[in-house]
C-alpha positions as CSV (number, residue, x, y, z in Angstrom):
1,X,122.4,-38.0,-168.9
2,X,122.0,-37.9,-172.5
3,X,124.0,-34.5,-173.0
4,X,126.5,-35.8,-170.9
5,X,126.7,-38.9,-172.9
6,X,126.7,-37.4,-176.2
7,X,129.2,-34.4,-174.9
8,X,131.8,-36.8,-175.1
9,X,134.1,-36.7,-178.3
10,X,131.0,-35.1,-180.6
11,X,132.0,-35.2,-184.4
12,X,133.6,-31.8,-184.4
13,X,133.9,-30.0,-180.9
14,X,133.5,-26.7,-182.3
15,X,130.2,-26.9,-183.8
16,X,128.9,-29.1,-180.6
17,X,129.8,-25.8,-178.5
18,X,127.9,-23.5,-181.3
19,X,124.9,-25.8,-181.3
20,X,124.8,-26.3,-178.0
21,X,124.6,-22.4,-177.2
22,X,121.0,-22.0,-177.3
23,X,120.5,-25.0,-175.3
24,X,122.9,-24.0,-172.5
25,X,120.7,-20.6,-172.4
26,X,117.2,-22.4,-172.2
27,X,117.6,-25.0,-169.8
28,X,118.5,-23.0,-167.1
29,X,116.0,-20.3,-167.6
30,X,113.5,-23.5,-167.1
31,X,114.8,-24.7,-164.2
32,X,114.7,-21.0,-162.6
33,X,111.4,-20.4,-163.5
34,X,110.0,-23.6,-162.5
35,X,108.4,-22.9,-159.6
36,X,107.2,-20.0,-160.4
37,X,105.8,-21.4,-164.2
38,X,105.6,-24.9,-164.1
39,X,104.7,-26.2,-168.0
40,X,102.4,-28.8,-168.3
41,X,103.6,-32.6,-168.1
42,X,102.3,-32.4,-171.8
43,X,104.7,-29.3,-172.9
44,X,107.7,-30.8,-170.3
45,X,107.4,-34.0,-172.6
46,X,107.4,-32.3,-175.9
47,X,110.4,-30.0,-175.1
48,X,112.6,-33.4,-173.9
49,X,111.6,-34.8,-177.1
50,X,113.3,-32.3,-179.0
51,X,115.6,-31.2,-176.6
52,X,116.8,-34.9,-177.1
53,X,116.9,-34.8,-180.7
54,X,119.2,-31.2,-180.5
55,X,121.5,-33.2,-178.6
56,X,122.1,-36.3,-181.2
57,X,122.3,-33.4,-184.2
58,X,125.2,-31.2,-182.1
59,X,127.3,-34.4,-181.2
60,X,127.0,-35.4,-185.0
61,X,126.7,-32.4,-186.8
62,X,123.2,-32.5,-188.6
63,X,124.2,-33.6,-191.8
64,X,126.1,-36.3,-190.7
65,X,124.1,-38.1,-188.3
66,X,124.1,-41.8,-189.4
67,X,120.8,-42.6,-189.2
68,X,121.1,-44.2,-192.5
69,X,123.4,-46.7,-191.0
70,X,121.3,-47.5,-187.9
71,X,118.3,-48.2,-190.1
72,X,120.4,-50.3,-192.2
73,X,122.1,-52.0,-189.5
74,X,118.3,-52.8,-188.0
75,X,116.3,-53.5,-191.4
76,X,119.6,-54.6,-193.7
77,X,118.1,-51.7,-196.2
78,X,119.0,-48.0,-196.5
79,X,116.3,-45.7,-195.4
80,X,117.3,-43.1,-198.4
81,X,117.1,-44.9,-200.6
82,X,113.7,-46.7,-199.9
83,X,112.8,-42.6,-200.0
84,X,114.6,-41.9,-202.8
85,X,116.8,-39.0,-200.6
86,X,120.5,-38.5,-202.2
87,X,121.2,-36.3,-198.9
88,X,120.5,-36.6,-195.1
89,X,117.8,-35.4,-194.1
90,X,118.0,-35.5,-190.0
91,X,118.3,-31.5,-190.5
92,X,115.2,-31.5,-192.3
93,X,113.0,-34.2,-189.9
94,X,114.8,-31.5,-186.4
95,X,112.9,-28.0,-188.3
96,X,109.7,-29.8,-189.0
97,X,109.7,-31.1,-185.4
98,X,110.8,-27.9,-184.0
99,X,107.4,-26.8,-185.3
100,X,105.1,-29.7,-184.3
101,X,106.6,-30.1,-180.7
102,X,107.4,-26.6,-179.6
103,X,104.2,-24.6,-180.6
104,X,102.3,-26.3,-178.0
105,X,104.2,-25.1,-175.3
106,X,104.9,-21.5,-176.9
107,X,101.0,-21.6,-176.9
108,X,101.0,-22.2,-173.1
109,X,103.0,-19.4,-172.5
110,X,100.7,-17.3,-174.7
111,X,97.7,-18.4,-172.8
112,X,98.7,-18.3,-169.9
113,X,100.9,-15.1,-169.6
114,X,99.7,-12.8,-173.1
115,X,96.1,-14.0,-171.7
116,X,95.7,-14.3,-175.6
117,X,92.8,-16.9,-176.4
118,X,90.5,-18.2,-179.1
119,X,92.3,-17.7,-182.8
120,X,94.8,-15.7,-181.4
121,X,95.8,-18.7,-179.4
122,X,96.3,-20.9,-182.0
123,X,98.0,-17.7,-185.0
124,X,100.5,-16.4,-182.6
125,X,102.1,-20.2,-182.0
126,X,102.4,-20.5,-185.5
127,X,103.7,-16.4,-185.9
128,X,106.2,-17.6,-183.4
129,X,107.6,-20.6,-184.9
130,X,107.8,-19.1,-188.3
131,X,109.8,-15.9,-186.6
132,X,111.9,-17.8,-185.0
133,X,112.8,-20.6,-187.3
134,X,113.7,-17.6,-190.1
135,X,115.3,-16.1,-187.2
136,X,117.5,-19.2,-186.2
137,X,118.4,-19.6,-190.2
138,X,119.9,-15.9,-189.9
139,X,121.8,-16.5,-187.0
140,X,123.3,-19.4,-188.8
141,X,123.9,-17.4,-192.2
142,X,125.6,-14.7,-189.6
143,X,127.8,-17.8,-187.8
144,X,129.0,-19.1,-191.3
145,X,130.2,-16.3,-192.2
146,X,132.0,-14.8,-189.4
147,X,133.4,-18.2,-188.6
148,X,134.2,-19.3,-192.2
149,X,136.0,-22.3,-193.3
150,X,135.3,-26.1,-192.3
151,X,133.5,-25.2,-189.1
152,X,131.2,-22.7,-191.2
153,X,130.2,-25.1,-193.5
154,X,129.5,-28.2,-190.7
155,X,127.5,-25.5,-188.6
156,X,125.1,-24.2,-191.7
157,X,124.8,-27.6,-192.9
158,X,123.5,-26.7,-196.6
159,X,124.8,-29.9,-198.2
160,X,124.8,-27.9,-201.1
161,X,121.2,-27.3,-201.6
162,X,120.6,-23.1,-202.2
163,X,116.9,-23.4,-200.8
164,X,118.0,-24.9,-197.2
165,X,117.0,-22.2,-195.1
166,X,113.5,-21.9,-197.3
167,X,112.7,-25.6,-196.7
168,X,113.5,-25.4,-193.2
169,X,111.5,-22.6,-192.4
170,X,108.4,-24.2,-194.6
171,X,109.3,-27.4,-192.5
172,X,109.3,-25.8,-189.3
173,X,105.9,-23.9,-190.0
174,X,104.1,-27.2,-191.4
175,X,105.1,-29.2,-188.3
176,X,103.9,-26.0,-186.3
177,X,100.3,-25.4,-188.3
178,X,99.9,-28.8,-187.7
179,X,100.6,-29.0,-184.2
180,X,97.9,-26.1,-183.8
181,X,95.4,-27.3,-186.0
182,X,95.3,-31.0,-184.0
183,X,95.5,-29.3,-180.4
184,X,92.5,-26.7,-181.9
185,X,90.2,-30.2,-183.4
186,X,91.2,-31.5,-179.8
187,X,89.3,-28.1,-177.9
188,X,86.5,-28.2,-180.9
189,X,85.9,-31.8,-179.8
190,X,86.2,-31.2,-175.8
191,X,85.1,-27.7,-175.5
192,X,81.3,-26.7,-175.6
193,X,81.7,-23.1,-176.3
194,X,84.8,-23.4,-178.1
195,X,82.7,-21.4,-181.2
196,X,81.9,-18.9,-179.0
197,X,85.3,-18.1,-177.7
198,X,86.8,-18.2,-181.2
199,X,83.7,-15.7,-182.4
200,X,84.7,-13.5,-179.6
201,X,88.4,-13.2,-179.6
202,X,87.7,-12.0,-183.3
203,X,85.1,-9.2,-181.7
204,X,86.4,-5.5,-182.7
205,X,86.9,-4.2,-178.9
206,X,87.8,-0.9,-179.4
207,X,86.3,0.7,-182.2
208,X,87.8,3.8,-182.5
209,X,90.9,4.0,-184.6
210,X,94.5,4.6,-183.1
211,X,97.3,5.9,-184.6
212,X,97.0,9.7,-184.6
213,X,93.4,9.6,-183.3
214,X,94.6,7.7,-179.9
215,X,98.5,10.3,-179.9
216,X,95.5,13.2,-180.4
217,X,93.9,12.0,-177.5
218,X,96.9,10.9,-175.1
219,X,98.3,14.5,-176.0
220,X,95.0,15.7,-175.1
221,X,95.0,13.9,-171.9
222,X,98.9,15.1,-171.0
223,X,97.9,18.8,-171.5
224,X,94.7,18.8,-168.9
């Protein structure tokens, strides 16, 4: 109900259908896979959240969602400048959630299909979010300039600052590094062998190096 609402007349209708891309592709693929990987209530929750966030930043464009007026218009003061910001910074609050709520349920998917677990379980979240979030800022570089002009400009969302993408990426990887360090104090505190796990997912398995050793010995292997 609240894409619906905010599909209707959003700020410019060009960059709504360019942010709304991504969206259009994930939801779907959740509702297809549903019964076949149901998330946790948890993950479901955390993926609304910012799902619901997306939606308000596409209907507005990112820099110029008011939420400057709506503090005002609640408090009677101005939210930037109680901060001291001179820009807005809904762009920068979206990347640092898009860190701290995803990489929980990016870690489910890790666990539960990778079968990754102990460190590995809490580094390839974070690896994730960080590849993706300098991924996403590429994509957007690659959209401004083939699109150009007024809409190029409202989609990368700069506002004049050269180190955007840089701060969004750090953003998006401090809200994901803290995501995984509460969720791995939350285990430390609720699981008795947690130590042990994390000591063995950092075991050496396979001792023998690969690279040519292990194309010697598949070529090896092919020839018998």
């Amino acid at each position: 109900m609240e894409w619906i609402a905010f599909a209707i007349h959003p700020l410019h209708r060009h960059d709504w259908l360019l942010e709304n891309v991504l969206l259009l592709v994930v939801v779907p693929i959740l509702a297809l896979t549903y019964h076949r990987f149901p998330f946790s209530k948890v993950s479901y929750t955390l993926l609304f959240l910012f799902g619901g966030l997306h939606v308000v930043g596409a209907h507005y464009t990112y820099a110029e969602v008011p939420y400057d007026s709506w503090w005002e218009s609640i408090t009677g003061h101005s939210l930037n400048e109680l901060l001291g910001w001179t820009r807005n910074n809904f762009d920068r609050l979206v990347h640092f959630l898009y860190g701290l709520l995803l990489a929980y349920p990016i870690r489910e998917v890790y666990l539960r299909i990778a079968g990754i677990w102990g460190f590995w379980g809490y580094a390839f979240p974070l690896s994730f979010i960080m590849a993706t979030s300098m991924t996403f800022e590429l994509l957007e570089w690659g959209a401004a300039t083939i699109f150009g002009g007024d809409l190029g400009i409202a989609y990368l969302g700069t506002q004049g600052d050269v180190w955007d993408a840089h701060k969004d990426m750090a953003l998006a990887s401090l809200g994901a590094l803290l995501s995984m360090l509460f969720t791995a104090l939350l285990n430390m505190y609720l699981q008795r062998d947690f130590a042990r796990e994390w000591a063995e997912s950092l075991r050496i398995k396979h001792p023998a190096p690969l690279g040519e050793t292990e194309i010697r010995r598949l070529r090896e292997r092919r020839q018998r």
